[in-house]
C-alpha positions as CSV (number, residue, x, y, z in Angstrom):
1,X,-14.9,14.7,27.4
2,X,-18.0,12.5,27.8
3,X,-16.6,8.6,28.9
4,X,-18.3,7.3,26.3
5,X,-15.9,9.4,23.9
6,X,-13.2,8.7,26.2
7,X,-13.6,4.8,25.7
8,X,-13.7,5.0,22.0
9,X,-10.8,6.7,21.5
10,X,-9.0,4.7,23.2
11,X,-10.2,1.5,21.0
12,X,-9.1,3.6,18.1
13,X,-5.3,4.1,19.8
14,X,-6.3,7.7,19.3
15,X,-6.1,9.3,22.8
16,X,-3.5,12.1,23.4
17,X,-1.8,12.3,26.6
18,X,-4.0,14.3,28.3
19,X,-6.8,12.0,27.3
20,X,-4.9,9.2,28.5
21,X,-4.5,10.7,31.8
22,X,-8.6,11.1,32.0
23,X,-9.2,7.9,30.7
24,X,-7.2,6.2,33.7
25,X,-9.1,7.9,35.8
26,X,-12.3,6.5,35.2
27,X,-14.0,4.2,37.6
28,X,-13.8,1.3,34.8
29,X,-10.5,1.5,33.8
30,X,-9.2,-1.6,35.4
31,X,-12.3,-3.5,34.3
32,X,-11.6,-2.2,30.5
33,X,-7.9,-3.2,30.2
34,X,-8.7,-6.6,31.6
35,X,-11.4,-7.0,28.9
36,X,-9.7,-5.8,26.3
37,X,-7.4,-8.1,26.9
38,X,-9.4,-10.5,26.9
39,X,-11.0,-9.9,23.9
40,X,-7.4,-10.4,21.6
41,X,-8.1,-14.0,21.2
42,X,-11.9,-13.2,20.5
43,X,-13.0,-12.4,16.6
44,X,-16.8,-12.4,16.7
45,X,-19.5,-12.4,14.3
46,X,-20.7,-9.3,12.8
47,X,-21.7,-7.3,15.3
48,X,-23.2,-3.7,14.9
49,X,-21.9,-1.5,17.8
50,X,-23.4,1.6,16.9
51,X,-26.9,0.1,16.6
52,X,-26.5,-1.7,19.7
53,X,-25.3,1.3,21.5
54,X,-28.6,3.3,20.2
55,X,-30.6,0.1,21.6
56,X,-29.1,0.6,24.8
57,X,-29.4,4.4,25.0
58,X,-33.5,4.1,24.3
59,X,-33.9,1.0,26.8
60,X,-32.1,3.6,29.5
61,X,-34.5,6.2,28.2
62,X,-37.7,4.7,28.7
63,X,-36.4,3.5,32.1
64,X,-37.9,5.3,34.6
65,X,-36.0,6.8,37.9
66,X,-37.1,3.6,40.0
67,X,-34.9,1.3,38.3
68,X,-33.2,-1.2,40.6
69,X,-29.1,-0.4,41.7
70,X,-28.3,-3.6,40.4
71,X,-29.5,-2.6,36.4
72,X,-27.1,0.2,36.1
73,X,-23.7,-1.5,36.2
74,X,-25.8,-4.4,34.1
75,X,-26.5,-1.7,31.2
76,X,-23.2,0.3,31.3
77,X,-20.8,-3.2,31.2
78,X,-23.8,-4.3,28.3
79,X,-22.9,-1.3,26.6
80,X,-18.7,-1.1,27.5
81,X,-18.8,-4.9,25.7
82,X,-20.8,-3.7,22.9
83,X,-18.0,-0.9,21.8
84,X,-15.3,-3.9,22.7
85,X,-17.0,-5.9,20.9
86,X,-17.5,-4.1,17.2
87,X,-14.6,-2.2,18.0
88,X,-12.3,-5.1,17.5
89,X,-14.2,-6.4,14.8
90,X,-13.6,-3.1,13.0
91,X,-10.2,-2.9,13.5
92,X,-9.0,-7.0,12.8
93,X,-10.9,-6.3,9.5
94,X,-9.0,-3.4,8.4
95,X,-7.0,-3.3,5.0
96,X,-3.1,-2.4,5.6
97,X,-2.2,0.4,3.3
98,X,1.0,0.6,3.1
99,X,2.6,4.0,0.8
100,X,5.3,5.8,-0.3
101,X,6.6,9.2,-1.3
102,X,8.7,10.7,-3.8
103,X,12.9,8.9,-3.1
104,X,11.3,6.9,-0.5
105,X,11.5,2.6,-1.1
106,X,9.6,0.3,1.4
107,X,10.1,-3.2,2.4
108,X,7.1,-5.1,3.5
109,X,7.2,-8.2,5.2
110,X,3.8,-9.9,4.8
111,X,2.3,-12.6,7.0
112,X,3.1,-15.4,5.2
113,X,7.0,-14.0,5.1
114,X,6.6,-13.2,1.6
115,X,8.7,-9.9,0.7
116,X,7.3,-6.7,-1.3
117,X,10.2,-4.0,-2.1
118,X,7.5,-0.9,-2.9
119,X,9.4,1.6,-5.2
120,X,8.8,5.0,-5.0
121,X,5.2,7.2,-5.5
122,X,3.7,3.4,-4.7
123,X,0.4,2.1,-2.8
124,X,0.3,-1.5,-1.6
125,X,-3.1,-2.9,0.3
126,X,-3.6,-6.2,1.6
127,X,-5.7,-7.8,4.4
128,X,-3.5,-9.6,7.4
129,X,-6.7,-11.3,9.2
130,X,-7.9,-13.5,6.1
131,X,-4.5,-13.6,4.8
132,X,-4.3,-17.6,5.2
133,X,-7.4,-17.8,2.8
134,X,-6.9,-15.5,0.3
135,X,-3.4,-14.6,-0.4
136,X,-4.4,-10.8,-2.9
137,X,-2.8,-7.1,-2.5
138,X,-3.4,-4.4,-4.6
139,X,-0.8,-2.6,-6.2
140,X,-0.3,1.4,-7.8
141,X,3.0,2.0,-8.9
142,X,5.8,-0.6,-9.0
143,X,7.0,-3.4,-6.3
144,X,9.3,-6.2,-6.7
145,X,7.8,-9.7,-5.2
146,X,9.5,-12.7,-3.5
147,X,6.2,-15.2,-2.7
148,X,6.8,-17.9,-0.2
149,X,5.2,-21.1,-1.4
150,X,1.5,-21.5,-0.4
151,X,-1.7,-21.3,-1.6
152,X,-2.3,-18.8,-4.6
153,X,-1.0,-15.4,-4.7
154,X,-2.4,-12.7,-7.0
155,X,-1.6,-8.6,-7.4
156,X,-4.6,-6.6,-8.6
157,X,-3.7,-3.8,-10.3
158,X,-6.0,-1.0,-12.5
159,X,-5.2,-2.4,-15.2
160,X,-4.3,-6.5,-14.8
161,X,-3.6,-9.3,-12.6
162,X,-0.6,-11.0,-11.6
163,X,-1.3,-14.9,-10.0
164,X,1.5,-16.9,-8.5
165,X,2.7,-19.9,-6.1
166,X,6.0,-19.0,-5.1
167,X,8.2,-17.1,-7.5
168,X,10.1,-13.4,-7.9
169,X,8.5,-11.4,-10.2
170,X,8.8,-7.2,-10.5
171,X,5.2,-4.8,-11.3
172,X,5.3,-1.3,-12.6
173,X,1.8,-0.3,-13.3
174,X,2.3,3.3,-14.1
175,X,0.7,6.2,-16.3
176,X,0.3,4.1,-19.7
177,X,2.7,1.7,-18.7
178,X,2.1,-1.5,-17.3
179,X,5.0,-4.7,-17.0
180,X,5.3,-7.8,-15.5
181,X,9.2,-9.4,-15.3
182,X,9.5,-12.8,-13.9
183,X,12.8,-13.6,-12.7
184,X,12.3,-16.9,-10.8
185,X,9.7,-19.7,-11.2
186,X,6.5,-18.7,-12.8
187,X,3.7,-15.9,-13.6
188,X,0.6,-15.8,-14.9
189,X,-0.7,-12.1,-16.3
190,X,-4.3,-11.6,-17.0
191,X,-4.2,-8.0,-19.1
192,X,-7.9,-7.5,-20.7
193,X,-8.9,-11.0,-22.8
194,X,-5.2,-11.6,-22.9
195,X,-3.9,-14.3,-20.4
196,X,-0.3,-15.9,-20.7
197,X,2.4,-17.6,-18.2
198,X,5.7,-15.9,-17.7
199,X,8.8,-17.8,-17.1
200,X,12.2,-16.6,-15.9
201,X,13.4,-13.5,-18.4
202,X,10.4,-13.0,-20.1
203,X,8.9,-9.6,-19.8
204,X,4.7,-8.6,-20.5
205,X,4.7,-4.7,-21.3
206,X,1.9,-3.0,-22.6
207,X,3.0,1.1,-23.7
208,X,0.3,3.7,-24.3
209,X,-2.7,0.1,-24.4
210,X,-0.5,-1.6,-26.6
211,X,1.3,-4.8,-26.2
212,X,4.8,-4.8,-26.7
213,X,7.0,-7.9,-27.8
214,X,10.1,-7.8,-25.7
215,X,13.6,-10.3,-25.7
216,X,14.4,-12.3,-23.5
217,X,16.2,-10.5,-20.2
218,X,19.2,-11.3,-18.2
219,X,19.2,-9.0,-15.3
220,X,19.2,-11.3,-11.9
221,X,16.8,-8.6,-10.5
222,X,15.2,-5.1,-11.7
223,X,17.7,-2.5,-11.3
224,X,15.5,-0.3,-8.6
225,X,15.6,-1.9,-6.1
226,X,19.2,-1.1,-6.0
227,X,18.9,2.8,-6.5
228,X,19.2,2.8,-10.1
229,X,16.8,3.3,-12.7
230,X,17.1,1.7,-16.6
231,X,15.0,1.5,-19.6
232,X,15.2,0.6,-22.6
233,X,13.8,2.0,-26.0
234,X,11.8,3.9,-23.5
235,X,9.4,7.1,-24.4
236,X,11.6,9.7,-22.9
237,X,8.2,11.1,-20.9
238,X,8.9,7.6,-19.1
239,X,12.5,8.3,-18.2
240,X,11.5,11.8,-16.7
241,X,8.2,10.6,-15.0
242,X,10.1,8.3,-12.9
243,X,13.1,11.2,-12.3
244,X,10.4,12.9,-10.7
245,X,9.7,10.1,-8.5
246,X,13.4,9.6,-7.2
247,X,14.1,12.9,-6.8
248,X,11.5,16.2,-5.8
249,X,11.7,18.0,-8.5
250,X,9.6,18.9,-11.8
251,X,10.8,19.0,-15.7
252,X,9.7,21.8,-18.0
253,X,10.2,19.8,-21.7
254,X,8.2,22.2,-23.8
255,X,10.6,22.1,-26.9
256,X,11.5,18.6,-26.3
257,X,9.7,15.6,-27.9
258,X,9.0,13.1,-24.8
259,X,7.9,10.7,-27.4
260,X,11.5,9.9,-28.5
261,X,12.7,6.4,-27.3
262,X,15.5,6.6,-24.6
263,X,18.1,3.8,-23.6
264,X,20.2,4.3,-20.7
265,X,19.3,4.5,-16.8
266,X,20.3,6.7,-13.9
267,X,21.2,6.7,-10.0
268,X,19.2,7.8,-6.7
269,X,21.7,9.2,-5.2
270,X,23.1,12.0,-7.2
271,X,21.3,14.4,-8.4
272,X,23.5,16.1,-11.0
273,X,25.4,12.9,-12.4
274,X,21.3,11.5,-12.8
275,X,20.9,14.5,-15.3
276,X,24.0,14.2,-16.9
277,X,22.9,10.4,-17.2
278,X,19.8,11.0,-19.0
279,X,20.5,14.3,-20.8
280,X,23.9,13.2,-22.1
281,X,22.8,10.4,-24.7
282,X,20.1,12.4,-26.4
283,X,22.3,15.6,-26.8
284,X,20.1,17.5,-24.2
285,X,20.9,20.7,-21.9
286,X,19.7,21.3,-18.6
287,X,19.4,24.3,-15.8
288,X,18.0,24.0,-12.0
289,X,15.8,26.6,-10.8
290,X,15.2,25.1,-6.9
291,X,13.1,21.7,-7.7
292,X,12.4,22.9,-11.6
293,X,14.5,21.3,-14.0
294,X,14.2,22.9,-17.7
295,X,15.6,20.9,-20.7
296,X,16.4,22.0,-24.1
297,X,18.6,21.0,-27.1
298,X,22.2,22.1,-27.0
């Protein structure tokens, strides 16, 4: 491998160890640990490595043979800072996408020490190096926020936007559902021309793009985020959509209407009682075939 590669991959984290092993063997290794070091204090401005690579490969191009010792070393640190260089700009810009899979719940410390709890099937992005200026993640799926108190902090989702100062609030912005609980301090949801503050206990639900009047709730927290699920006069598609995301496994409900409304919830940590759970209430029969789960009336 060229040390040109070499060097970039290693900028990237991205050498294996057999890589690694070349890559300390080059005659600049010592010199490119010490400036990388270096360089972790050092943000510049925006600086176009690539370009300023090709600028350096067609000044050593129309160099002829005769060039003087002391240009070589010149041109090959020029070019080993301009890698460094946009290399670390690249990188200190980069979003943090954090995800999760099917039964699998995430806890996500951001910079500020404010605390996301990502349920499962869930994507959350935000930015750590302009964090301080602009405090915005992006949310798919459903995550349960505790906001240190700071400068404004909003969730984007696909379909609204959630802006706080320091508060507990819970998201699910799922297939034609999309609700906003606050449970401590205060919300402010911005769902098409619609824009209203949430205090403690009120809930903002919008079903199948319409907007839902809900009472007033008394649960300290949503009931997720301690491996249980709940719903209320809840399309029964809702009920088995999320199923599907606490446990691997698919329902066939041909001869069953998913539009009825279902009131009940279910645990994450036992399969068969979680089907009893949610089959029980609505008079419902059920038989495994590996991960496929077929429902039918008794």
């Amino acid at each position: 491998m060229k040390q040109e590669d070499l060097i970039k991959k290693w900028l990237d984290n991205n050498l294996n160890s057999q890589e690694l092993e070349a890559f300390k063997q080059l005659e600049d290794f010592s010199e490119l640990t010490r400036l990388d070091a270096a360089l972790q204090k050092f943000k510049p401005q925006n600086y176009e490595s690539d370009s300023e690579l090709e600028k350096l490969k067609l000044a050593l191009k129309t160099r002829t043979k005769k060039q003087t010792n002391w240009l070589k070393p010149f041109l090959r640190v020029a070019a080993i800072l301009a890698i460094c260089f946009g290399s670390y700009y690249y990188t200190t810009t980069l979003d943090t996408n954090i995800a999760t899979e099917i039964a699998q719940k995430e806890t996500i410390v951001l910079p500020d020490n404010s605390q996301v709890k990502l349920n499962a099937k869930s994507t959350l992005v935000f930015n750590k190096s302009n964090w301080k200026d602009s405090r915005d993640l992006d949310l798919n799926g459903e995550a349960y926020f505790k906001v240190a108190k700071g400068a404004k902090f909003t969730v984007h989702t696909s379909v609204g936007d959630i802006s706080v100062l320091g508060t507990e609030f819970n998201v699910k912005n799922r297939d034609n559902l999309f609700e906003v609980v606050c449970y401590e301090g205060a919300v402010k949801v911005e769902y098409k021309k619609t824009s209203r503050v949430l205090k403690p206990g009120e809930k903002f639900l919008v079903l199948n793009n319409k907007y839902i009047e809900k009472p007033i709730i008394k649960d300290p927290s949503p009931f997720w985020i301690n491996n249980e699920s709940a719903f209320k006069s809840m399309p029964y598609s809702q009920v088995i959509a999320e199923f599907e995301r606490q446990y691997n496994v698919t329902f066939s409900v041909n001869t069953i209407d998913t539009n009825q409304l279902f009131t009940g919830s279910f645990a994450h940590n036992n399969l068969d009682v979680a089907l009893q759970a949610i089959t029980d209430p609505i008079s419902l029969v059920y038989t495994i075939n590996n991960n496929k789960i077929s429902l039918k009336r008794e």
